[in-house]
NUFIPA-940697 format. One record per residue (C-alpha): residue number from 0; z, y, x. Coordinates in steps of 0.2 Angstrom, whole numbers, plus 5000, padded with zeros to 4 digits. Example, Ala and Ser with C-alpha at 12.3 -4.5 7.8 and 13.67 -1.06 7.14 Angstrom:
# residues 2
(rec 0 (5039 4978 5062))
(rec 1 (5036 4995 5068))
# end
This chain:
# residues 401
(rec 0 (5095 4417 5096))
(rec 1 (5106 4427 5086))
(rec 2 (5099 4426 5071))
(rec 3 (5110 4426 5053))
(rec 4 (5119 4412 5047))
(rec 5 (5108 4402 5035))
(rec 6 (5125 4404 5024))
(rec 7 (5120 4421 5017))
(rec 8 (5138 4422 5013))
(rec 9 (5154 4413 5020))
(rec 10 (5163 4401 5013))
(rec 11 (5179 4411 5006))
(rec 12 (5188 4396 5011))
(rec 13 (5204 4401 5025))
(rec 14 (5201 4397 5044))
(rec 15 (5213 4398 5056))
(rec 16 (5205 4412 5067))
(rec 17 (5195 4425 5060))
(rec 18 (5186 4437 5073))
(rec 19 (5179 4452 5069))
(rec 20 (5166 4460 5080))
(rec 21 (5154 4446 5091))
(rec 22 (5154 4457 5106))
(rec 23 (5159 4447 5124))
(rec 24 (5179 4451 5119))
(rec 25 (5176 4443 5101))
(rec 26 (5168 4427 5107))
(rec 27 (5179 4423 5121))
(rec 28 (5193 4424 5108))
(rec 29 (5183 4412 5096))
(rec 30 (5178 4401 5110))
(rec 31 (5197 4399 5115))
(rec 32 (5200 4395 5098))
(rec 33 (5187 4382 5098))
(rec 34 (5194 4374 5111))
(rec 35 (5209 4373 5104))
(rec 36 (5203 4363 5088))
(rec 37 (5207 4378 5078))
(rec 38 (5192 4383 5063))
(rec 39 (5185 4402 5065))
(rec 40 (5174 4412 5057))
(rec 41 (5165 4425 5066))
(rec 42 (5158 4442 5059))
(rec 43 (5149 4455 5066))
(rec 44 (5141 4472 5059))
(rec 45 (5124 4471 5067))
(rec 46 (5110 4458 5067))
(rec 47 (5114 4454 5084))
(rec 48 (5123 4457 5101))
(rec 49 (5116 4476 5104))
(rec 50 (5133 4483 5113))
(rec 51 (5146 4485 5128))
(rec 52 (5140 4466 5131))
(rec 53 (5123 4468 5132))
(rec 54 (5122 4487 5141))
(rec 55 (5130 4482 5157))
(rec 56 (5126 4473 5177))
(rec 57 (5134 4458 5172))
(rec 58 (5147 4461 5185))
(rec 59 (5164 4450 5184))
(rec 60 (5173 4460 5196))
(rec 61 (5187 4450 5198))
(rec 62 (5191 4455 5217))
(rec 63 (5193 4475 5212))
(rec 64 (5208 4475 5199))
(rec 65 (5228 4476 5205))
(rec 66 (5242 4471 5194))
(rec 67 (5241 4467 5179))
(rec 68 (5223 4465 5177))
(rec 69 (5220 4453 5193))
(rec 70 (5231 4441 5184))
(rec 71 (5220 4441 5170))
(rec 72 (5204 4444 5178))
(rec 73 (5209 4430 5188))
(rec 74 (5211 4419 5174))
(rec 75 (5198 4425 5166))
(rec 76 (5187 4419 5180))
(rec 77 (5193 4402 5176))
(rec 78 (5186 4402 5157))
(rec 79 (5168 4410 5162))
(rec 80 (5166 4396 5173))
(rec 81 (5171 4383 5160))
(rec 82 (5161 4388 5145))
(rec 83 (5146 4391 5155))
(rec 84 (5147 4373 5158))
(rec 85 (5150 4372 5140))
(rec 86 (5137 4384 5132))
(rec 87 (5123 4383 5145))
(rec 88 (5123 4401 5148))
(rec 89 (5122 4406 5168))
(rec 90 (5139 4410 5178))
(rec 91 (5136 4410 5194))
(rec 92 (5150 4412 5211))
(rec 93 (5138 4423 5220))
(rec 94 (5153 4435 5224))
(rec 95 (5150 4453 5228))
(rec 96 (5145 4464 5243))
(rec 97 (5152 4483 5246))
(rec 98 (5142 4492 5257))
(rec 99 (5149 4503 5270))
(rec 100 (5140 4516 5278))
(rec 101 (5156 4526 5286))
(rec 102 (5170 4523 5295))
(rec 103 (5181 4528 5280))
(rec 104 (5172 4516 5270))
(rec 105 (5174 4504 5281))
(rec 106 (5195 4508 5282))
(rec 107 (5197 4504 5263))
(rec 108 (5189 4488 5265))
(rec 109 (5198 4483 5278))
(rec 110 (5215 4486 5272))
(rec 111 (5212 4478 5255))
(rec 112 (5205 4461 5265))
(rec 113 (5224 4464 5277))
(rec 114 (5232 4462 5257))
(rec 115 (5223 4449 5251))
(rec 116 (5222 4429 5255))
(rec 117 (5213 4426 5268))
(rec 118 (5194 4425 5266))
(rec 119 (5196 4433 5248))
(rec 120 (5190 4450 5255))
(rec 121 (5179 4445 5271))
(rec 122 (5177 4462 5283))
(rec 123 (5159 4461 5288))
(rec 124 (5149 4469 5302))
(rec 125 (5131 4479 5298))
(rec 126 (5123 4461 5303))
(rec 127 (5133 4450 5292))
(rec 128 (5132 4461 5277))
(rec 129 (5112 4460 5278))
(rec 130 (5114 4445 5281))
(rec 131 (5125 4441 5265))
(rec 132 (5111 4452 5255))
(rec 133 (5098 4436 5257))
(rec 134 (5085 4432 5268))
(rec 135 (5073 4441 5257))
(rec 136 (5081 4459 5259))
(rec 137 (5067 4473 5256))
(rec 138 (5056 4471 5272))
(rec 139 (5056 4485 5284))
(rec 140 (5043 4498 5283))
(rec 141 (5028 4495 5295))
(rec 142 (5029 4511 5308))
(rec 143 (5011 4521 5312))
(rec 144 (5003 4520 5326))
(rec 145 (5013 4530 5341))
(rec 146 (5028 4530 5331))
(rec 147 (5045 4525 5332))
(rec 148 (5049 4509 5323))
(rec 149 (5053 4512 5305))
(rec 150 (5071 4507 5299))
(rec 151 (5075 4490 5294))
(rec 152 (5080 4483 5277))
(rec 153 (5099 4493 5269))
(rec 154 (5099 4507 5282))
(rec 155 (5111 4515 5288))
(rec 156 (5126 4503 5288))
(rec 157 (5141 4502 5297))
(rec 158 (5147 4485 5289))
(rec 159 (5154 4477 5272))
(rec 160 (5163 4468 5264))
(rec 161 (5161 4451 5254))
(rec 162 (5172 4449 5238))
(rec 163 (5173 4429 5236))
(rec 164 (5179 4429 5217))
(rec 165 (5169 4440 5209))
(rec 166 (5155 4430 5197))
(rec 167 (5137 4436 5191))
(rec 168 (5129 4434 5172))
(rec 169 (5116 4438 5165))
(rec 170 (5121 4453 5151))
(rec 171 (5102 4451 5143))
(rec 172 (5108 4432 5137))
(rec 173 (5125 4427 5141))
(rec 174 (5133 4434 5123))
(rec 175 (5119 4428 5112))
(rec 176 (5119 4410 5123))
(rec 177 (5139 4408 5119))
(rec 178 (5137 4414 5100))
(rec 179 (5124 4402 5098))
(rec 180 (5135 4387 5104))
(rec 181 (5148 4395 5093))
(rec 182 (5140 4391 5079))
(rec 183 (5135 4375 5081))
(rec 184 (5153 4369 5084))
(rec 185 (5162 4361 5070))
(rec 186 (5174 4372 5059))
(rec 187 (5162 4389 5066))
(rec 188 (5157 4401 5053))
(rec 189 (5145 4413 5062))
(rec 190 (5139 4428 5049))
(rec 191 (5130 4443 5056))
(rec 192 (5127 4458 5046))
(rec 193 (5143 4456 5039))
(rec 194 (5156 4471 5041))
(rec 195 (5175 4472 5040))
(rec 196 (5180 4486 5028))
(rec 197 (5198 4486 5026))
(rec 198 (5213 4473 5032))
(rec 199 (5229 4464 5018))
(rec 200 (5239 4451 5015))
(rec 201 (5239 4436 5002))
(rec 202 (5251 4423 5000))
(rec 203 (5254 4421 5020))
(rec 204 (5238 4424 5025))
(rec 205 (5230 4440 5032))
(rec 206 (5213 4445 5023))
(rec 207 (5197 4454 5027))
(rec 208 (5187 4462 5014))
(rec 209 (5169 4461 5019))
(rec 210 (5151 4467 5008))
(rec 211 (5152 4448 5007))
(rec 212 (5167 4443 4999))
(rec 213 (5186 4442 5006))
(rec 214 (5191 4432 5022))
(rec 215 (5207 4426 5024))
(rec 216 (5216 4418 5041))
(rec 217 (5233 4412 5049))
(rec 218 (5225 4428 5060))
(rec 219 (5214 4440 5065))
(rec 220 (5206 4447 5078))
(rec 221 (5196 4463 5079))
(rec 222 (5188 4466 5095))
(rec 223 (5177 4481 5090))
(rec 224 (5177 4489 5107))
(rec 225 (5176 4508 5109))
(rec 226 (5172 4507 5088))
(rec 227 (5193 4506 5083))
(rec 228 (5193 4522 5077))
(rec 229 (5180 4521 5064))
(rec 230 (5192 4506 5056))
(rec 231 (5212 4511 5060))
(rec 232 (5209 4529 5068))
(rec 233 (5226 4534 5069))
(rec 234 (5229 4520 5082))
(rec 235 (5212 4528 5092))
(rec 236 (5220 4545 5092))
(rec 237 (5235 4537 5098))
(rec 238 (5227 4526 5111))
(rec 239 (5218 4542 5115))
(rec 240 (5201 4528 5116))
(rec 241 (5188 4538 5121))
(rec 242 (5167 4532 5123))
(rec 243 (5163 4532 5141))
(rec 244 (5143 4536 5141))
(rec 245 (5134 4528 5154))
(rec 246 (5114 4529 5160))
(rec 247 (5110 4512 5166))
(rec 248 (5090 4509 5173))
(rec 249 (5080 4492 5176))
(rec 250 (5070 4492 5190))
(rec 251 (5054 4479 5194))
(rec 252 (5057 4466 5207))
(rec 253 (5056 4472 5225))
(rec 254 (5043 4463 5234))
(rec 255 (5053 4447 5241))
(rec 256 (5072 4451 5235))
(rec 257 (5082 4436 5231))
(rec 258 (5099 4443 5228))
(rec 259 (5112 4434 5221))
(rec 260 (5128 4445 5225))
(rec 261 (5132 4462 5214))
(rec 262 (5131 4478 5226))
(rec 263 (5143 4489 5227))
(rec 264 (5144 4506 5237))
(rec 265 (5158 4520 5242))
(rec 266 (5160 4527 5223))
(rec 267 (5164 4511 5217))
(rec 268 (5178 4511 5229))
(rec 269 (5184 4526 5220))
(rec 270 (5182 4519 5203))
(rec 271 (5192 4501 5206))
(rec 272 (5211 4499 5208))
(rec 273 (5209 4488 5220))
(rec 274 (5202 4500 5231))
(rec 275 (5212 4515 5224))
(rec 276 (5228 4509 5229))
(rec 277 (5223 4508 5249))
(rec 278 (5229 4522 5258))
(rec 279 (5214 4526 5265))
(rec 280 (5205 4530 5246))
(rec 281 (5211 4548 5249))
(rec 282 (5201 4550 5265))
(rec 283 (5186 4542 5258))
(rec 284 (5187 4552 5240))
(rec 285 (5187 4567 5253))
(rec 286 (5174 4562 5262))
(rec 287 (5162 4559 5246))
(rec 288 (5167 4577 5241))
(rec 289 (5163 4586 5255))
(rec 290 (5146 4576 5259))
(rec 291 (5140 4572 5239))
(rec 292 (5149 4580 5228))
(rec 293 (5136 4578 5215))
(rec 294 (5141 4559 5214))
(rec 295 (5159 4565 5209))
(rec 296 (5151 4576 5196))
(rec 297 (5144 4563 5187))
(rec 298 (5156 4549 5190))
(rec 299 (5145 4539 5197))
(rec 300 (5147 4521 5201))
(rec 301 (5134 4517 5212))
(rec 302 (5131 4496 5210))
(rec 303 (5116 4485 5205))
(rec 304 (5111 4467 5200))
(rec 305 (5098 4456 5201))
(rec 306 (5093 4447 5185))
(rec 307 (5086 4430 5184))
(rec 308 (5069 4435 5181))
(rec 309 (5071 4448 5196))
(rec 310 (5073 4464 5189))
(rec 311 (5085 4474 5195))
(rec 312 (5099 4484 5186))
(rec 313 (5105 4500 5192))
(rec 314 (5118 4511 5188))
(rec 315 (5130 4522 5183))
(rec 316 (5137 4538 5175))
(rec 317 (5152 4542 5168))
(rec 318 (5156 4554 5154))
(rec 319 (5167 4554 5141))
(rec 320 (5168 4560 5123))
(rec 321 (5176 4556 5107))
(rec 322 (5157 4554 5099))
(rec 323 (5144 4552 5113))
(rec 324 (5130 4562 5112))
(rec 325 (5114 4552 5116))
(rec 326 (5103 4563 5126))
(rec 327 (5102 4557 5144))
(rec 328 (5101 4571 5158))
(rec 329 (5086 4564 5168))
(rec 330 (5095 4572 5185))
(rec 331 (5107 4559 5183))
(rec 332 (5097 4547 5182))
(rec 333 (5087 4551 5197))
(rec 334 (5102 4555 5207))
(rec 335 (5107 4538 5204))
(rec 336 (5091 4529 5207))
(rec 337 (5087 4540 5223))
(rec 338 (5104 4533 5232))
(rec 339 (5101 4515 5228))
(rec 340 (5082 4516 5235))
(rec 341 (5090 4524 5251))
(rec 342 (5101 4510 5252))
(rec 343 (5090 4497 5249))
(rec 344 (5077 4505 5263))
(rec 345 (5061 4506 5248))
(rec 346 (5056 4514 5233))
(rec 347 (5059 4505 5213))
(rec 348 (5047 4505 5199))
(rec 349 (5058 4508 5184))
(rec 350 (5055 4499 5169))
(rec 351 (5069 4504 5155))
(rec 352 (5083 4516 5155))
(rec 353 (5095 4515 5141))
(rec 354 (5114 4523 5138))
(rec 355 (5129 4510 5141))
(rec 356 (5143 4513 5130))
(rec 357 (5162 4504 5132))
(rec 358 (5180 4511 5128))
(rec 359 (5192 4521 5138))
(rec 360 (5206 4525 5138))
(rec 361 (5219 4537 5149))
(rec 362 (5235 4529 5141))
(rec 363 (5232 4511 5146))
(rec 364 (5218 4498 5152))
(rec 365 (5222 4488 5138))
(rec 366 (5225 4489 5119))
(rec 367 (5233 4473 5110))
(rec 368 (5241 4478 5095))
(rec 369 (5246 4471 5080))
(rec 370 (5242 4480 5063))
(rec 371 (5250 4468 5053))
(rec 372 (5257 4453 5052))
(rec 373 (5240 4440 5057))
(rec 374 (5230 4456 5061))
(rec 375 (5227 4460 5080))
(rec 376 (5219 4474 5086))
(rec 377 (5212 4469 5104))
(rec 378 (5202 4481 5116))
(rec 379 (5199 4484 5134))
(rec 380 (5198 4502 5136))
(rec 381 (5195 4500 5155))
(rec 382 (5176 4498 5155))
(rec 383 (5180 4478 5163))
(rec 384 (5178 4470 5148))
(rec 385 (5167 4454 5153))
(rec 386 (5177 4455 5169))
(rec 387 (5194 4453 5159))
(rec 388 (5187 4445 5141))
(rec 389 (5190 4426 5144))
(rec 390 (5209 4429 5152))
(rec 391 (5214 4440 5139))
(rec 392 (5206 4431 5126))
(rec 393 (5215 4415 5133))
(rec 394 (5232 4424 5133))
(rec 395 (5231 4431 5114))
(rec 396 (5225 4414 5108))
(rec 397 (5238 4405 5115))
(rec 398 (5251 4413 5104))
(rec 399 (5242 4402 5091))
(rec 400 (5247 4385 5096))
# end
């Protein structure tokens, strides 16, 4: 998968669409296009998907966004579904559980389900949210002789929450599965290793220059993520786009863990607007300082992910920086991957460890703005940018025809 377009070059001849950056944002907005009988072309810097799309749970957290970004995630939710169908890459309405392991935990999730539809946010007892975990939960330890029974599977709960509308993809394939079908559609140009180098106009038409010759198009769409400054820097600075680092783990299968829905804890409850804007956030955001502050410290988001071949992705950190450094502190690591094995009731064998990386952005969730005439600069500087990709790329595509 992945691999260049047997065109070394592309053709020079205009498309419609031209879409710079073959990240999950870009390829939503080419797939859309497609749809929509318009020709593309596709370009991409690297020799394959090696980014934001590639670095993260493969979480559409639908459920967890307010306003603005519920309609689109909403939406959005709608596309993923349909070009899975159409691409053959996994999407999946596996939902999401949050743990609760505190009665202040448990007060957010209950007054998000009381806003929602009913049975969008279902409130759950300890019981139910093991049971919404899988019958193959991590098995309970066996206790010694002449001790007291050991603790069960997800200690330490109080209850849940299951998010209905939330989705589950596999991050390892799901970009390199849609860019695949991509090119193989009529009227796709699909050309790796290419890079955009600067942006023009020509006789209606807005062009690219490339190391591979000029592109032109009714319009353009760069959706390079985090990377804006590097090709209009002066709209990054005023975006105030920062790189969020994040260190991300994959852990070995746990012996006899089937687990379709993403896991999410009390710190992502801090981190999503959904949960934010409940009045009881304040009392939990205290309660996590006064009892582990250290998770506040590193912006953690404690959540995880089971992958089709069973591993499990864990994670994260948050830090910010205009270049990110890539040294990962191992403490945060640890402290990350200690809490999810507490939860879980067993230790993980780690596999890989690696540095996710999206935009972010203090000034807005969203950037969408247009250069020039026919070029569009599009990025989502929120860190949901698989939960948001197909509804925004849906709405920007739809100016087109």
């Amino acid at each position: 998968m992945n691999n260049p377009s047997s065109s070394p070059s592309p053709t020079n001849q205009p498309t419609d669409v031209v879409i710079i950056c073959a990240g999950i944002v870009g390829l939503a907005h080419a797939a859309h296009a497609v749809a929509n009988g318009l020709t593309v072309t596709i370009i991409d810097r690297d020799h394959h998907a090696a980014g934001a799309s590639v670095r993260n749970f493969g979480h559409c957290c639908i459920t967890a966004q307010s306003g603005e970004l519920y309609q689109l995630a909403q939406t959005s939710r709608k596309y993923w579904l349909e070009f899975a169908e159409r691409a053959g890459f996994r999407a999946i309405e596996s939902g999401a559980v949050v743990l609760a392991r505190t009665e202040a935990e448990l007060a957010v999730l209950r007054e998000l389900s009381a806003v929602r539809e009913p049975g969008q946010v279902e409130v759950l007892t300890a019981e139910e949210t093991r049971a919404r975990l899988g019958a193959g939960a991590p098995p309970a330890k066996e206790a010694d002789d002449g001790d007291a029974a050991a603790p069960g599977a997800w200690p330490g709960l109080v209850g849940g929450a299951f998010l209905r509308d939330d989705l589950r993809v596999d991050p390892r394939t799901t970009a390199a599965r849609l860019a695949d079908w991509l090119g193989r559609q009529p009227g796709v140009e699909l050309h790796w290793n290419t890079s955009a180098l600067a942006f023009d106009q020509d006789g209606g038409l807005a062009t690219v220059s490339t190391p591979r010759g000029e592109l032109k198009a009714r319009q353009v769409f760069v959706c390079v993520g985090h990377d804006v400054d590097y090709l209009f820097p002066e709209l990054a600075a005023e975006h105030r786009i920062q790189r969020c680092a994040l260190q991300m783990s994959l852990a070995a299968k746990p012996t006899g863990l089937e687990l379709d829905p993403a896991v999410l804890t009390a710190t992502s409850m801090l981190r999503y607007p959904a949960f934010t804007d409940m009045p009881a956030a304040a009392a939990l955001r205290d309660e996590v300082r006064q009892t582990r502050p250290e998770l506040l410290d590193i912006g953690a988001n404690i959540m995880f992910t089971q992958r089709p071949d069973g591993t499990i992705i864990l994670g994260d950190s948050h830090h910010y920086h205009l270049t990110a450094d890539p040294f990962q502190d191992e403490s945060v690591t640890t402290t990350l991957n200690t809490d999810i094995e507490a939860r879980m009731g067993q230790p993980l064998e780690i596999l890989q460890r690696w540095q996710g990386i999206y935009a972010s952005s203090d000034v807005a969730p969203l950037l969408v703005r247009d250069i020039q005439p026919g070029v569009t600069v599009v990025s989502v500087t929120s860190g949901v940018g698989m939960t948001l990709s197909f509804g925004l790329a849906h709405r920007n595509v739809s100016r087109l025809y």
